[in-house]
C-alpha positions as CSV (number, residue, x, y, z in Angstrom):
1,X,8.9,-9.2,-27.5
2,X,8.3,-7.6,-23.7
3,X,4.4,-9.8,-24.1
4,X,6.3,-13.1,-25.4
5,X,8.3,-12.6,-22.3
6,X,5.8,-11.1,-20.0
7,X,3.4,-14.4,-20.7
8,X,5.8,-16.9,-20.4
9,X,8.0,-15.5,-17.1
10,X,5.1,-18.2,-14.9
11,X,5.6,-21.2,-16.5
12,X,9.2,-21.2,-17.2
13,X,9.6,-20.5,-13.5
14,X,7.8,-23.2,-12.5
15,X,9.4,-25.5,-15.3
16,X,12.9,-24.7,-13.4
17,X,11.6,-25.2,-10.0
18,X,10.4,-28.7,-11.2
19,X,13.2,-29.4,-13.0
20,X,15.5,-28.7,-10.1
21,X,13.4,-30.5,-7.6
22,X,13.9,-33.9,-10.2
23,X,17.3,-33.5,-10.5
24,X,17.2,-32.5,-6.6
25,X,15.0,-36.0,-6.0
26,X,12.7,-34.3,-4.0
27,X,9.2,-34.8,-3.9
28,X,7.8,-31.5,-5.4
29,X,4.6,-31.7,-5.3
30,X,4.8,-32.7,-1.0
31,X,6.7,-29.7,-0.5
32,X,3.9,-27.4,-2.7
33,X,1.0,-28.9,-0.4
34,X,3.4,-28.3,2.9
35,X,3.7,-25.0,1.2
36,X,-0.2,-24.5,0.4
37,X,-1.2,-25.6,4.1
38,X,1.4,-23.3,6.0
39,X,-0.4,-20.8,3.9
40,X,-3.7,-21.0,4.8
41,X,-2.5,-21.4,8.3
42,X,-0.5,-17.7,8.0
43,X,-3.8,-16.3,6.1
44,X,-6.0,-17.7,9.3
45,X,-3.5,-16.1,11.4
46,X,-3.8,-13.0,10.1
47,X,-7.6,-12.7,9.5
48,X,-8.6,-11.3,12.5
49,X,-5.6,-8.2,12.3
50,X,-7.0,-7.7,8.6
51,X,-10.9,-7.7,9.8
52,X,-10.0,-4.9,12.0
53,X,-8.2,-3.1,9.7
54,X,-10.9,-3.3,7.2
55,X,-13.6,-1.9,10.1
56,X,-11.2,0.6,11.2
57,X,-11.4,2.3,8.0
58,X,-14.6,1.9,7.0
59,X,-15.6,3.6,10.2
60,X,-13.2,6.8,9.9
61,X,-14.6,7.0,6.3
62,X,-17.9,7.0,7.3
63,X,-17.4,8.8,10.5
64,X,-16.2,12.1,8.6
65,X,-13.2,12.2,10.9
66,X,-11.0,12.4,7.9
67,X,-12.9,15.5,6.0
68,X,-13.0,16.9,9.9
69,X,-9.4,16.8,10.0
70,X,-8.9,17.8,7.1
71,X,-10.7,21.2,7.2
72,X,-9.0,21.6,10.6
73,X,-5.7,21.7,9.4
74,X,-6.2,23.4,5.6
75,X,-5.3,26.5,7.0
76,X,-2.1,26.0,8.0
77,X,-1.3,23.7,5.0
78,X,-2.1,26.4,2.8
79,X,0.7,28.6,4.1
80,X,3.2,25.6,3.7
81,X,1.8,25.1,-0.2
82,X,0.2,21.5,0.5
83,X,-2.7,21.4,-1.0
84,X,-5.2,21.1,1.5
85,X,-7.2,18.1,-0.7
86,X,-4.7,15.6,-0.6
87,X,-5.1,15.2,3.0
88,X,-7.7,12.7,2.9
89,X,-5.1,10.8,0.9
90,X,-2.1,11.1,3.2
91,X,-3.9,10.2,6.1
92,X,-5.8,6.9,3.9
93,X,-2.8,5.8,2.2
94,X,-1.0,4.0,5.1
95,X,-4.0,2.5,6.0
96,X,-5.6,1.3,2.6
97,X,-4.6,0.5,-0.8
98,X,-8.2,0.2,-1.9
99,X,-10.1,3.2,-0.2
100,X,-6.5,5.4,-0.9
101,X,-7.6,4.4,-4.8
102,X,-11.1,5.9,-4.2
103,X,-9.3,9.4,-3.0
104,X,-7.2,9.1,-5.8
105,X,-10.4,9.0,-7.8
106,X,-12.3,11.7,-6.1
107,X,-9.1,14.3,-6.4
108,X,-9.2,13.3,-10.5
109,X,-12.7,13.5,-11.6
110,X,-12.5,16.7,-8.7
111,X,-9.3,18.4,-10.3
112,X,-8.1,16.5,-13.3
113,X,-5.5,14.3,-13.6
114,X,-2.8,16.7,-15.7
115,X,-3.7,19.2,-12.6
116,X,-0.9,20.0,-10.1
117,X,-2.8,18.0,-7.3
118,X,-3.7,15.2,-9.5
119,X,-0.1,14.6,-10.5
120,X,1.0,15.0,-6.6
121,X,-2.3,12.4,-5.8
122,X,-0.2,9.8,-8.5
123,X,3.6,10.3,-7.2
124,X,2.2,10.3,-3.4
125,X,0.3,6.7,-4.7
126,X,3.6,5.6,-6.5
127,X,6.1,7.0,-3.2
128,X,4.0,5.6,0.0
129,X,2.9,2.4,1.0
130,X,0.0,0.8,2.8
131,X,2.3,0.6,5.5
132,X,-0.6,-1.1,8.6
133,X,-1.7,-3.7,5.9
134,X,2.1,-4.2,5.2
135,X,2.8,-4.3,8.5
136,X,-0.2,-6.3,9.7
137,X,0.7,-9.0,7.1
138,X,4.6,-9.8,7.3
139,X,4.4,-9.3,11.3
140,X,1.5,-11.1,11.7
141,X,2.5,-13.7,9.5
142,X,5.7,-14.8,11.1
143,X,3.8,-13.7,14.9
144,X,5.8,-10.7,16.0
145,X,3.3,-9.1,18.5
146,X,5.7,-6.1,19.2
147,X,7.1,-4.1,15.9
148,X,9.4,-2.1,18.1
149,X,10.5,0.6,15.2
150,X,9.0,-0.8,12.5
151,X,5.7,1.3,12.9
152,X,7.5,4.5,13.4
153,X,9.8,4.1,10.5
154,X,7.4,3.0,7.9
155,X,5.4,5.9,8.9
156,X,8.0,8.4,8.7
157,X,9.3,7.0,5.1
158,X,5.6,7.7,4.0
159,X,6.0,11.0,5.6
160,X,8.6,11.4,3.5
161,X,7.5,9.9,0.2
162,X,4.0,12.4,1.0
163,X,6.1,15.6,1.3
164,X,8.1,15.0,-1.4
165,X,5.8,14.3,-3.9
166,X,4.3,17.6,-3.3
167,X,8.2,18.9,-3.7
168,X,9.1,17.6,-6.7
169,X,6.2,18.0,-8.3
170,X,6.1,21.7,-7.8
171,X,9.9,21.8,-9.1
172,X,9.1,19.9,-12.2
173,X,6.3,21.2,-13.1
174,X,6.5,25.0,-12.4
């Protein structure tokens, strides 16, 4: 029944907005092409914030600045009871959906997915966000060139949603 549902969710949504527009006499498919061009105009917008983004963290990857800090703060992490090899995810995670994926990768085939880190790697994937791409996108889109608090709060909710995962998954599992 959930598939039935699943496949045809799309179409009957855009059978209602047609049908409303009709009843509406409005010229539906004007308003999707005003639609379509205001997009391409918010995705040129954004490109260049995106393209820097994308270089920005294909150059700490590369870099090693992320195993560097890493290693430089495993000590202290180990005393807390972080595990010291999902740092490269809590520092990637904000930035990148896609390389965050690639960690998430590494620490399974590494540790194993029914592991305590590899459960931990999957509710810090589910709990944080790719909060600069977010960011980058919804600000960039509508041109806000200052976030104000935006920044700081998004980063301390995946602050949060990182330390927590740890937590919980310690208290469930052991």
């Amino acid at each position: 029944m959930i598939n039935i549902m699943s496949t045809a969710f799309v179409p009957v949504i855009v059978a209602i907005i047609l049908i409303i527009g009709l009843r509406k006499k409005v010229n539906v498919f004007d308003c999707f092409t005003v639609g379509a061009k205001e997009g391409i105009e918010v995705s040129i917008r954004i490109l260049p914030s995106l393209i820097g983004l994308i270089v920005g963290i294909s150059v700490l990857r590369a870099s090693g600045v992320i195993d560097w800090f890493s290693s430089l703060i495993a000590p202290f992490l180990d005393r807390v009871g972080f595990p010291s090899s999902l740092v490269p995810l809590a520092l990637i995670r904000p930035v990148s959906g896609s390389a965050s994926l690639a960690v998430v990768k590494d620490i399974m085939s590494t540790n194993g997915a029914d592991s305590f880190v590899g459960r931990c790697a999957s509710v810090m994937m589910g709990s944080t966000e790719t909060t600069f791409y977010t960011l980058t996108v919804y600000l960039g889109s509508v041109g806000v060139n200052k976030s104000r608090y935006a920044i700081r709060s998004a980063l301390l909710a995946d602050l949060t949603g990182i330390i927590t995962s740890v937590v919980f998954v310690r208290l469930l599992m052991y």
